[in-house]
Structure formats: structure tokens, C-alpha cells
MARKOLTI-142296 format. One record per residue (C-alpha): residue in one letter; x, y, z. Coordinates in steps of 0.05 Angstrom, whole numbers, plus 32768, in hexadecimal, padded with zeros to 4 digits. Example, Ala and Ser with C-alpha at 12.3 -4.5 7.8 and 13.67 -1.06 7.14 Angstrom:
# MARKOLTI-142296
A80F67FA6809CS81117FEB808F
This chain:
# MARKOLTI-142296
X7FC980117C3FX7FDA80527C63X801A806E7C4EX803880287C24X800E80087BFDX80407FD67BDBX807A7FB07BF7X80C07FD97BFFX80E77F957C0EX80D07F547BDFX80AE7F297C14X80DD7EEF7C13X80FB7ECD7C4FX813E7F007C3CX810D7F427C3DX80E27F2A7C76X81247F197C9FX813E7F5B7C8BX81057F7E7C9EX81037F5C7CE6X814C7F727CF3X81427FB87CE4X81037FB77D0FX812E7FA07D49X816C7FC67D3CX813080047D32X81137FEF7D7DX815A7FEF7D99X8166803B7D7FX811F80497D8DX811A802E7DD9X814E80557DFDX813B80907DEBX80F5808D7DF7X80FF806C7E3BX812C809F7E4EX80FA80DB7E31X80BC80BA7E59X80DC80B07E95X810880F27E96X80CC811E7E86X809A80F87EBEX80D681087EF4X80D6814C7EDFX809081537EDBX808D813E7F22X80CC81647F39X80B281A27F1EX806C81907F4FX809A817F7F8AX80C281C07F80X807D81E17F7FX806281C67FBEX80AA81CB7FE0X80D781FE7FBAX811F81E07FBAX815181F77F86X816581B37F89X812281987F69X812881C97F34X816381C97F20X815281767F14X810E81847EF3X813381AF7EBEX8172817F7EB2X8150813D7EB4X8122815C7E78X815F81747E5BX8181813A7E57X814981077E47X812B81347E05X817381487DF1X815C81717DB3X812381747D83X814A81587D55X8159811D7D75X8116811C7D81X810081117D39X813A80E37D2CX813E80B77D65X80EB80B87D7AX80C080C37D34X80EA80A47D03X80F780647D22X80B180577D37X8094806B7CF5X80CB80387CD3X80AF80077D04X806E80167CF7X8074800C7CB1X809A7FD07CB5X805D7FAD7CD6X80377FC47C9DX805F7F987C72X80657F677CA1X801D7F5E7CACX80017F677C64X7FBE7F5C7C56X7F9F7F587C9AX7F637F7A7CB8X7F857F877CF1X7FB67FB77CCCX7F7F7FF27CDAX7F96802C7CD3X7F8580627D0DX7F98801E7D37X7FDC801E7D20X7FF380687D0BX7FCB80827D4DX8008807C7D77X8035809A7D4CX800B80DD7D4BX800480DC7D91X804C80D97D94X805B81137D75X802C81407D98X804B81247DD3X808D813B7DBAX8079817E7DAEX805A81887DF0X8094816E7E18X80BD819F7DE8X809581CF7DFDX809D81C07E3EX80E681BA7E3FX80E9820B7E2CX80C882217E60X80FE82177E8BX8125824D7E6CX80EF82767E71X80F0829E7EBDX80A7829F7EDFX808582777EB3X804A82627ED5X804F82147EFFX800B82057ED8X802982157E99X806181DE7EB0X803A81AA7EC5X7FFF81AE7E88X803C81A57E55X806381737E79X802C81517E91X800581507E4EX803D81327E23X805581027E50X801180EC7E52X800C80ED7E0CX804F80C17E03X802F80897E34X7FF580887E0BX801980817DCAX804080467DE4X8003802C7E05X7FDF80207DC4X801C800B7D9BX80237FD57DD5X7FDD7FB77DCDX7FDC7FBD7D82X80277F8D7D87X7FFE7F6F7DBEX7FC97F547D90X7FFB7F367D60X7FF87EFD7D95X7FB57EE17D7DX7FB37ED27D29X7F777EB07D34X7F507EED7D42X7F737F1F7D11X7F3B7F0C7CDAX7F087F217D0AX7F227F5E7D3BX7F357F987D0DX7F437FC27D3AX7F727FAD7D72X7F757FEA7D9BX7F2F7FD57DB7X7F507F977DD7X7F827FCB7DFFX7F697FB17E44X7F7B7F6A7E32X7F9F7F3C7E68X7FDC7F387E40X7FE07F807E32X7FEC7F9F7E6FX802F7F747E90X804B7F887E47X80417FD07E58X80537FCC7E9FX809C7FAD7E82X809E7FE27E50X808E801C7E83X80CA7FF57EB2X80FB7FF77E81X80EE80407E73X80F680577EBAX813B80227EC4X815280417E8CX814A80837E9CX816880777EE4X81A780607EC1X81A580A37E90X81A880C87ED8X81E380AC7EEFX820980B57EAFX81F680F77EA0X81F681107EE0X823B80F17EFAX825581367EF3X822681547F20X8236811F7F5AX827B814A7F61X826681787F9FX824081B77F8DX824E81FB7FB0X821382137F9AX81EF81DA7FA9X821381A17FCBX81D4816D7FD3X81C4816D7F8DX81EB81397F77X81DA81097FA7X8195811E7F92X819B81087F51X81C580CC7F56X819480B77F8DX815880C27F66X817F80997F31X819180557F52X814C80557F74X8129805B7F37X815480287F17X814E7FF07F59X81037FEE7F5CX80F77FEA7F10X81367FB57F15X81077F917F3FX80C17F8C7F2BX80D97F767EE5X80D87F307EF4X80957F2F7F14X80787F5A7ED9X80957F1E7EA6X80797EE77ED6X80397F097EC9X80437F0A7E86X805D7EC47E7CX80167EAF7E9FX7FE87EDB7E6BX800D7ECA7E2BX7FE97EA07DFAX800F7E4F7DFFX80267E5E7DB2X80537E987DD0X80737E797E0AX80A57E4A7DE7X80F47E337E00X810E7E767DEEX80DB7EA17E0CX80E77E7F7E4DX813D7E847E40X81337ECB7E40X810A7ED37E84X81367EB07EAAX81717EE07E85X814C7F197E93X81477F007EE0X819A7EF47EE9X81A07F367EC0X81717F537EF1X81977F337F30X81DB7F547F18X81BD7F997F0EX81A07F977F53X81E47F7D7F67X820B7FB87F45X81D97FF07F5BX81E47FDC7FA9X82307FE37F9EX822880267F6FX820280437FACX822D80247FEDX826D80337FCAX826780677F92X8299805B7F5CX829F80647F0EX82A1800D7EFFX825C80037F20X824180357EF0X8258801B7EB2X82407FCD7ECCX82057FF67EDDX81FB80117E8FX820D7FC87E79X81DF7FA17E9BX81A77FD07E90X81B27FD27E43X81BD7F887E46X81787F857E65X81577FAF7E2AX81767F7F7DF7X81517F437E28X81127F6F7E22X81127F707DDAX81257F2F7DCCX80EF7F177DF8X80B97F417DDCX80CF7F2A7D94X80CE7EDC7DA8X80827EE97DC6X80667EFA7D81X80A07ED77D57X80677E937D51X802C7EC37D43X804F7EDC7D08X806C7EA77CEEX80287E8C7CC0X801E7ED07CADX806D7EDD7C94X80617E987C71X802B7EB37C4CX804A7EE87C36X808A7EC27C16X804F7E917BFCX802C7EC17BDEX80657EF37BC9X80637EF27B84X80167F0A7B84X801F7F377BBDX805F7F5A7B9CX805D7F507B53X80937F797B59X80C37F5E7B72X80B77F197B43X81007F0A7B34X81147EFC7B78X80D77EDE7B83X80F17E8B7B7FX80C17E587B6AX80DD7E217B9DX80DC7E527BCEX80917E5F7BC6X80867E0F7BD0X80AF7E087C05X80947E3F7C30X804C7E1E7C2AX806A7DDD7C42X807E7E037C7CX803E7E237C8AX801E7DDB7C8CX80577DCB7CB9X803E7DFB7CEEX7FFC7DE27CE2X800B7DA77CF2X80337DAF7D37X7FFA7DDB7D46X7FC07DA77D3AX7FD87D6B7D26X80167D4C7D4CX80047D347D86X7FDC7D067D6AX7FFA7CED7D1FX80507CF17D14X80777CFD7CE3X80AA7CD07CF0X80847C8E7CE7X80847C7E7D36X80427C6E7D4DX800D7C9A7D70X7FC47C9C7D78X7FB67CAF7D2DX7FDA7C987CF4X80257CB37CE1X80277CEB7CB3X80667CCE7C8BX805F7CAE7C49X80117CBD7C4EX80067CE17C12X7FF77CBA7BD8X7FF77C777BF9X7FC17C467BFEX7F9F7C457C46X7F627C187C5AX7F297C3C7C78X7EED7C2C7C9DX7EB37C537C80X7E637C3A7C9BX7E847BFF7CB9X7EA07BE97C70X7EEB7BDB7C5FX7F0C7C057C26X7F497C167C08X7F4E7C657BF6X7F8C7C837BDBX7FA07CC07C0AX7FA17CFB7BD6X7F897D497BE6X7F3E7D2F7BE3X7F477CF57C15X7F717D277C41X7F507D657C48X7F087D407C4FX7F257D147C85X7F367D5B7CA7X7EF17D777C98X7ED27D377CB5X7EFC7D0C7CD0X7EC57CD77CEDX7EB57CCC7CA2X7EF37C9D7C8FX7F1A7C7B7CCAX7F657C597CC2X7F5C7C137CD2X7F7E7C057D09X7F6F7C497D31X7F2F7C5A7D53X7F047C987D43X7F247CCD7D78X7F3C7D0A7D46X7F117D477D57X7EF57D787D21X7F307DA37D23X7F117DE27D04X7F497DFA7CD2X7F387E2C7C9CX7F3B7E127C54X7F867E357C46X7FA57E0B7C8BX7F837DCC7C6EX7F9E7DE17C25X7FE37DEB7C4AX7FE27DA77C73X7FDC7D807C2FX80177DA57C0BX80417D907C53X80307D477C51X804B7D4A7C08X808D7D5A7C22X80947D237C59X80A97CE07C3A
């Protein structure tokens, strides 16, 4: 592996459930400011062409301070927009160890794209305290690394995109190819939204001060705050219609109770920004601001909550595997590594085989259904029907996994011959044994 090539965390439920909270707690110091530098820098890019076509101080004056504002300083730049996604980069590394899908160029591409966007909108951002410099000269840098930025978070979408479908990650390596996939592009549409309504809300905080009437320029306030709370309504609104959209293209696996919870947050959240924007621009005043800044940070926490729910059933077989298979993967970390927890997590992966394949047809409660019940199966005595001949079998891992493999061979009395070749690989039957060993 590029970069780590052994496990920094031991891969047991604690270190995977550490490394998930840093990855959100990464995305929530990650997301603000990159919204805010995408969005700033494409207003200023096309401020700085407005002010070309139509000269206005006014449109200047914006182009420079909006940049200003959204890149801060090159420091921050490093801290708050490399760092973070090269953490989060390398926690899905670990998180997704031993996969084909882990490619390389697929995964680091977007954080080398980022950084040559950074520099380019650097770039761009001292130009402005340079007099004369040519509009070209503007629009090529500004243009070029807020390009640049897009693409980045374009791929890094479809790569988290692809995390969606397990069943495929054996065969795609490289996900990037899939970029024009249905389920890709309402993600990036929501992720492009939330830049621009959060970078409306950076205008009217950090340019409150300029609302106070200008001599030198009296409209530019209203400029600004206008641009701000326009910005902010219309991404405010198409949200919901972007995450209808993607509620339709998800995979079934992704769209469970909580998924659902959190649209229908992120539509009253929604409904209360719009609500606080109308009275921010009808009757200016400090309190709609702040409920302005609350609702719209509430509605990133919805947005990554949301995202993380979409993929939290994709990963879970995979994170399984990993505690399963922790004390081979990270001989390392051996003495944390529990014996009973290794057991217990591949019970649990048969588990989610099971509600995947198996339970709408056989229970695990002993209530009837159109197969037999799963409980108390193991090692019991069952009569079969095999060629039209009664006889008793004993339901160990050979009976199992061959009544799996070909399940017309040996039918339950009692049930007819409706169970469908399910195709499971050998490790999901392996894991469906050790579960019906736990259920008694």
C-alpha cells in the first residue's frame, strides 16, 4: 500500500470505531473550509469577469475580499485542506484493507489535484495586490484552480461513491472509471450545494461590517449581503430535490430507517433556513444571522450524517473482516487482539448474511415461514427427501453448506422445493454456518 502499509490502529471494533470518529470529526474540519474556498474563489472568478465586461469598483472590490476571506492564508490552507483529506484518505486505507479497489492513482489522485489547486488559487489571490496585472492572468489562475478543486472532489466523490456496491469491489479496481454512475452525480450536486450555502453564510458574517454605509462606496454592502442570501436561498432549495434524487439511485442496502430520518431532517432544517433568510433580508438584523449560521451548520452535520449512513451497510462485512481476521492482518497488535472477539465477529458476519439472503424465507425465532426455522438447526436431526426417499441427516457444516450449494438436492420434509441457488461465495457460506452455531 501507498504510503501505510500496516495498520496504525489494531483493527478491532475499539480501533475501527476510533478510526470512524476521527474520519467524521476530520470531514467536519475539512468541509467548511473547502466549501467556503470553492465557492468564494468561483464568485470571484466571476466578479473579476463581470468587473471586466462592466468596470464597477464595486465588483472588484468583492472579487478581491470574497477570495480573501474564503483562502484565509496558506497556512490554513495546508492545515485545514491537505491534512485533513490526506488523514481521511488514509483512514480509508485502513478501513478498506485488502481490497482491489484500494488502487492507488484512484484514491491519492484527488489529493494531488488538490494541492495544485491550492497553489493556483494562491496564486491567484496575489494578484490582487499586484496593480495592472493582466484580466487573463486573473481569470487563468482563478479559473484553473477552482477547476482543479471541483475535480479533486469530483473523484474523491465517486471513489466514496463506489463504496456502495461490495459486490463488485473484487472485480472493478479502479473506481474512478465508474465516475458517471447514476448515484454519483446527486452526491456531487449536494456536495457542490453545500459549498455554495456555506459560502453564502461566510458572506454575511464576514462581511456584516461592510453592510455599515460606505462613503466611498455606499452600494457595496448591499452588494455583498445580497449576493450572500441569494446564494444561500437557491442552494437552500434545490437540496431537497438533489436528495430525492439520490434517495431514488441508491442501492436498497443503503436506504435504511436512518437514512430516510435524516432526509426528512434535512427538509425541516431546510424549511427554517429559507424561513430565516426571508426575515434576514425583509428586516436586517444581527439574530437572523446567527439562526442563519445555525441552521446552515446544522445542515452540514445532516449532510454528513447522511452520507455516512449511505455507506455505513456497505462497510459493515468488510469492517467485520477485519476484526475477524485481525490477528493475521496485524500481528502486531496480537495482545489486544481477543480470541472471543474473533468468534463473535464471524457470527455477526453470518448474521448479515443471513438478513441479506436468507430471512424472508427461514427465522430465527422458531415461527414458521416458507423454509424451515433457523433456531436449534445445527446439530439436530432433520428428515429429508432425497430421489423421492425418506432420511434422517444430522444438520452439521457438510449438510449445511451443500444444502446452500444445491439446495434441490435434500428437501425438509414438510416444505416444498422453492429455495433458489443463492450464489454466495465460499467465505459467506463458511460465515452462515458459524451464525447458525450461535442461535439455539
Amino acid at each position: 500500500m501507498f504510503l501505510v502499509n500496516e495498520f496504525i490502529l489494531p483493527p478491532t471494533e475499539g480501533g475501527l470505531v476510533l478510526l470512524k470518529a476521527l474520519g467524521i470529526f476530520l470531514f467536519l474540519l475539512h468541509l467548511p473550509f473547502i466549501f467556503m474556498l470553492i465557492g468564494g474563489s468561483t464568485l470571484s472568478v466571476l466578479f473579476q469577469f463581470l468587473n471586466h465586461e462592466r468596470p464597477d469598483a464595486k465588483f472588484h472590490r468583492f472579487s478581491r475580499e470574497i477570495m480573501e476571506k474564503a483562502s484565509i492564508h496558506k497556512g490554513a490552507g495546508v492545515m485545514l485542506g491537505v491534512v485533513p483529506l490526506l488523514s481521511i484518505t488514509m483512514i480509508f486505507q485502513q478501513l478498506l484493507y485488502g481490497n482491489k479497489i484500494l488502487c492507488v492513482l484512484d484514491w491519492w489522485l484527488p489529493l494531488v489535484l488538490q494541492i495544485a489547486g491550492l497553489l493556483f488559487l494562491y496564486a491567484y489571490s496575489a494578484l490582487f495586490s499586484r496593480p495592472n496585472t493582466p484580466f487573463f492572468q486573473h481569470i487563468g489562475l482563478g479559473g484553473t484552480g477552482t477547476g482543479l478543486l471541483v475535480l479533486a472532489y469530483f473523484i474523491f466523490i465517486a471513489n466514496k461513491s463506489y463504496l456502495l456496491y461490495p459486490e463488485t469491489w473484487e472485480v472493478e479496481r479502479h473506481p474512478v472509471l465508474l465516475s458517471f454512475a447514476s448515484n454519483i452525480l446527486p452526491s456531487f450536486l449536494w456536495f457542490m450545494a453545500m459549498a455554495f450555502s456555506v459560502t453564502g453564510t461566510g458572506i454575511l458574517v464576514f462581511f456584516r461590517s461592510s453592510c455599515v454605509q460606505d462613503k466611498e462606496n455606499p452600494g457595496y454592502g448591499k452588494l455583498a449581503r445580497t449576493v450572500g442570501l441569494a446564494l444561500l436561498f437557491l442552494c437552500t432549495l434545490a437540496q431537497p430535490a438533489i436528495a430525492i434524487l439520490d434517495l431514488i439511485v441508491l442501492p436498497e442496502s443503503a436506504v435504511g430507517q436512518n437514512v430516510i430520518m435524516l432526509y426528512y431532517l434535512s427538509v425541516i432544517v431546510g424549511m427554517f433556513l429559507c424561513l430565516s433568510i426571508f426575515f434576514a433580508f425583509f428586516y436586517p438584523h444581527r439574530v437572523w444571522d446567527k439562526g442563519i449560521v445555525f441552521f446552515v451548520l446544522l445542515a452540514l452535520c445532516v449532510f454528513i450524517a447522511y452520507d455516512y449512513n449511505t455507506r455505513k451497510n456497505s462497510l459493515s462485512e468488510q469492517l467485520l473482516f477485519l476484526q475477524t481476521h485481525a490477528a493475521t492482518l496485524a500481528p502486531q497488535f496480537n495482545e489486544v487482539v481477543k480470541v472471543d472477539d474473533l468468534k463473535a465477529s464471524a457470527g455477526d458476519l453470518g448474521k448479515k448474511v443471513y438478513e441479506k439472503n436468507c430471512n424472508s424465507c427461514h427465522s430465527i425465532d422458531g415461527s414458521p415461514n416458507l423454509g424451515p426455522t433457523f433456531k436449534g438447526l445445527y446439530g439436530s436431526k432433520k428428515i429429508v427427501i432425497t430421489s423421492g426417499q425418506e432420511q434422517e441427516v444430522e444438520a452439521n457444516d457438510v449438510y449445511i453448506k451443500n444444502s446452500i450449494l444445491n439446495p434441490a438436492q435434500d428437501i425438509a420434509k414438510g416444505y416444498k422445493n422453492l429455495m433458489p441457488n443463492q450464489n454466495l461465495k465460499q467465505k459467506q457460506i463458511d460465515q452462515i454456518v458459524e451464525f447458525l452455531k450461535t442461535i439455539k
